[in-house]
C-alpha positions, 0 to 999 in steps of 0.5 A: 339494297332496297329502299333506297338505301345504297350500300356505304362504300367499302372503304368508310365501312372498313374505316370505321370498323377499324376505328371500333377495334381490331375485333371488328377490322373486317368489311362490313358485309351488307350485300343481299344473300339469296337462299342457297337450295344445296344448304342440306341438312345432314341430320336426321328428318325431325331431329329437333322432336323431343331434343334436349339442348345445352345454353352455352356460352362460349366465352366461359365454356371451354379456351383451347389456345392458353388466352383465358378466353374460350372459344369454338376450338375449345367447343369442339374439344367438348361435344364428345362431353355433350354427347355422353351426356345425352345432348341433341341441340346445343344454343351458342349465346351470341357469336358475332363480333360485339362491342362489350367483349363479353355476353355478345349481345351489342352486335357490331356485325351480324355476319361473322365471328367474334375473334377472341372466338375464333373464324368462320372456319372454326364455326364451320369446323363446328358445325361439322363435328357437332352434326358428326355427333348427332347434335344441332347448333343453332345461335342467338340472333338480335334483331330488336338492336345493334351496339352502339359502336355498330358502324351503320349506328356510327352513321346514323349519328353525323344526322339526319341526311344520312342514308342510314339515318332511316336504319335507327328510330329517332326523335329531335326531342325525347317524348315524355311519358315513356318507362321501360323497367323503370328508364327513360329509353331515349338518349340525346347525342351531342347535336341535341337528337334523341335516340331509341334504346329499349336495353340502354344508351349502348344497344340502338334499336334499329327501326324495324319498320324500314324495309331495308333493315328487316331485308338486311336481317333476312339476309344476315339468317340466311348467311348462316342457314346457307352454312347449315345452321340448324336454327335460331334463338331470337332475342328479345321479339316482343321489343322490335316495334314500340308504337308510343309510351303506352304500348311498346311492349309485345306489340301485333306488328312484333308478333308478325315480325316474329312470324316472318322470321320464322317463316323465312328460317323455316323455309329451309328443311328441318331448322329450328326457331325458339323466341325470347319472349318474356311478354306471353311466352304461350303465344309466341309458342304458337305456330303462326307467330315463334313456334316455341318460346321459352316458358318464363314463370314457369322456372321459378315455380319448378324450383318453388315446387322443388322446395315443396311449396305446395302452390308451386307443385300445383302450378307446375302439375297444371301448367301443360294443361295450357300451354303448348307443349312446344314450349322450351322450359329451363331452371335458369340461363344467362339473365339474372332475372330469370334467377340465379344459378340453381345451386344458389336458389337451392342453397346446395341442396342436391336432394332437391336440385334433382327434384327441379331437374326431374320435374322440367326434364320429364314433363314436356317441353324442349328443355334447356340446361344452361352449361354447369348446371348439370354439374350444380356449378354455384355462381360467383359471388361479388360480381355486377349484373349477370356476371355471377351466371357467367363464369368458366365452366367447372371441369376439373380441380386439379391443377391453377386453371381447372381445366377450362384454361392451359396457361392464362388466368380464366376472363373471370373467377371460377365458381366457388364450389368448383372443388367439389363440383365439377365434371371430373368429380361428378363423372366418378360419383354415381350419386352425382347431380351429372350422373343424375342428368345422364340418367334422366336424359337416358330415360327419354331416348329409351322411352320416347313418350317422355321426350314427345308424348303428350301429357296426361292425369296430372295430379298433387297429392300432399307433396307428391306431383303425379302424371302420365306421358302418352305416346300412342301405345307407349305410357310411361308414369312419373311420381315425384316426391317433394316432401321430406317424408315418405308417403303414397301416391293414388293413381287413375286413368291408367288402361284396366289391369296395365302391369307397371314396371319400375323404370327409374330407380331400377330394383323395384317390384312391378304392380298391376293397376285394378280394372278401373285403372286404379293403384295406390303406389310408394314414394319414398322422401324427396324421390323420383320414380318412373314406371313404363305402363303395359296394357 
């Protein structure tokens, strides 16, 4: 280890990981890892171009040995499902072995496999039928802190002498002045010290000034890129570094951080980063600090637009105007603060959960389905925190488990509309939210510009959003129709006299627009249409 930190010896680690549970009994691997030059990859030079990803979380997607849980074997029983779909990327919520047993993010070792998931084998296992299928993997990582229950945390509790005392930030007494959504994020021990905890008394934050620790992160990103990882999620960048009450949030050393990071996962060919960055979600985006990041505000006014609200709509056409387009857009994911689950924002409207859908999957950006979304899976009522965004993904009615589990009860209630709404069911319903994605994402292989073109002639009209995606010689038209009534939508800055076929819905009449570039074209209430463009 550098910085004179030396590594703890074997035994104590395994002791304490003993005393932290069956789940984490393993030796706590510290070593450094160097980057392995044979680390290929075998999926195509610039997959991540316009890929399109599934949020899953594996606890609650697909349990393949009858224990309620799911898992990674479960996961591979699936990605013929993802495939069909049209998925190129799928973002695993944390993996590693955790102390909440549950969303994963109090990590308690950063170089293995959560064992109610599974091993390393099975990730590898993975890895190897997902790529089989053209599909990337990539992972959450935390890096602003650890559990709790961690053991080098467990170490760092016995004081000041330790050598891993360096490894979390602490104070003898907790300074006044500080407020991070509404707490005090210094908590006291029983010797009277005080310890840092941006997200609460069971996530330390590690100090990520200490050389030793940012080395043992670059390590820990190399243990899995060396296995062929496509990428990473980073958790919560603009927290790594808080310099006093004041100015703890997205802080210039986070942001360089940040960019290291990148960096160093970018040195291997091919790999993929996007950042959680609730704090100026553009920036992180940029290439010199995340290269994507997910665009946070934007959600919200897409399922507004999705409402009609004519202030959302404009916001949403003006949004990319902006913002790099580099960005990962989403409905919602796993926080409750980025918004319940669609179905419940939407109050089961599937009219306009397709108009929501549509608008993020059509403009640019890397979208991001999050699992069930693409079946309208409703959240479950009644349950604390996050947990009504986190239930057992919805695959079929028929028999006691629906499909996600063979003998246990599922870890938690299923999704109250699973009846009606879940794979099975949507698979056979041409009309069905599912049905719907497929079509969409079917649009963007087949006409590359609304994967990776860029973005043009936004316009609103009333209810009607209007733009073009442009790739080269390749145009294609979006309209989008979020009121209730039909109506007409004036269109410009297309080439004089291009000839305009419909490409979604199928069935419609061509047009042609004038010499200046100019039509005026129908929509009808609550629509999507979209037409390729020929000069």
């Amino acid at each position: 280890m550098t910085n004179n930190a030396p590594m703890l010896n074997r035994c104590v680690l395994t002791a304490l990981l003993l005393l932290a549970g069956p789940a984490a009994a393993a030796p706590l691997d510290l070593s450094q890892v160097p980057q392995m030059s044979s680390a290929v990859k075998p999926l195509p030079k610039g997959w991540q171009d316009g890929a399109v990803f599934m949020e899953i979380f594996v606890r609650g997607y697909q349990d393949s040995d009858g224990d309620g849980i799911g898992d990674l074997r479960g996961l591979i029983q699936r990605l013929d499902y993802l495939q069909a779909l049209g998925i190129q990327g799928i973002w695993l919520m944390p993996i590693s072995p955790s102390a909440d047993k549950d969303h994963g993010y109090a990590t308690t070792d950063y170089r293995g496999v959560e064992p109610q998931y599974g091993s390393l084998a099975d990730f590898d296992e993975l890895m190897l039928q997902a790529h089989k299928r053209g599909i990337a993997v990539i992972i959450d990582y935390v890096i602003n802190h650890s559990a709790a229950a961690h053991p080098l945390f467990q170490q760092a509790l016995l004081g000041p002498g330790n050598p891993y005392r360096d490894w979390f930030v602490w104070q003898q007494e907790a300074p006044s002045g500080w407020d991070i959504w509404g707490k005090n994020p210094w908590f006291a021990t029983e010797h009277g010290q005080h310890y840092f905890g941006t997200f609460g008394p069971h996530m330390p934050d590690f100090n990520l000034k200490n050389p030793a620790v940012v080395d043992y992160h670059r390590s820990s990103l190399r243990f899995w890129l060396n296995r062929g990882l496509d990428g990473f999620r980073l958790d919560a960048v603009p927290h790594m570094i808080e310099n006093d009450a004041v100015n703890w949030n997205d802080q210039p050393e986070s942001r360089h951080l940040t960019h290291e990071f990148q960096a160093l996962i970018k040195s291997y060919p091919d790999r993929y980063t996007v950042c959680e960055a609730t704090a100026n979600p553009k920036v992180y985006a940029a290439p010199e600090v995340c290269g994507s990041a997910f665009a946070f505000g934007l959600e919200s006014q897409v399922i507004k637009a999705a409402r009609g609200e004519a202030d959302a709509i404009k916001f949403v056409a003006d949004y990319f105007l902006s913002a790099p387009p580099s960005m990962a857009t989403m409905l919602s994911n796993h926080d409750i603060f980025a918004g319940q689950r669609v179905w419940d924002q939407l109050n089961g409207d599937e009219a306009r959960y397709k108009l929501a859908a549509a608008t993020y999957l059509l403009q640019p950006g890397t979208p991001f389905i999050y699992y069930g979304e693409e079946i309208g899976m409703a959240g479950v009522a009644g349950l604390p925190g996050d947990e009504p965004l986190r239930a057992p993904m919805s695959w079929s009615a028929g028999g006691s488990k629906e499909g996600f589990s063979s003998r246990r009860a599922p870890f938690r209630p299923l999704a109250p509309n699973v009846a009606s709404h879940n794979a099975q069911a949507q698979l056979d319903d041409p009309a069905s939210i599912l049905n719907f994605y497929k079509a969409m994402l079917k649009l963007r292989k087949q006409y590359p510009a609304l994967a990776r073109g860029g973005y043009a002639a936004p316009n609103v009209q009333g209810q009607v959003l209007s733009f073009q995606r442009r790739l080269g010689r390749q145009t294609s038209l979006v309209l989008i129709n979020y009121a209730e009534q039909a109506g007409s939508a004036s269109v410009v800055g297309l080439p004089a006299k291009a000839k305009l076929a419909r490409a979604y819905p199928a069935g419609a009449a061509a047009a042609s627009a004038d010499a200046r570039g100019r039509l005026t074209l129908p929509v009808a209430p609550l629509s999507v249409s979209v037409y390729k463009v020929t000069p």
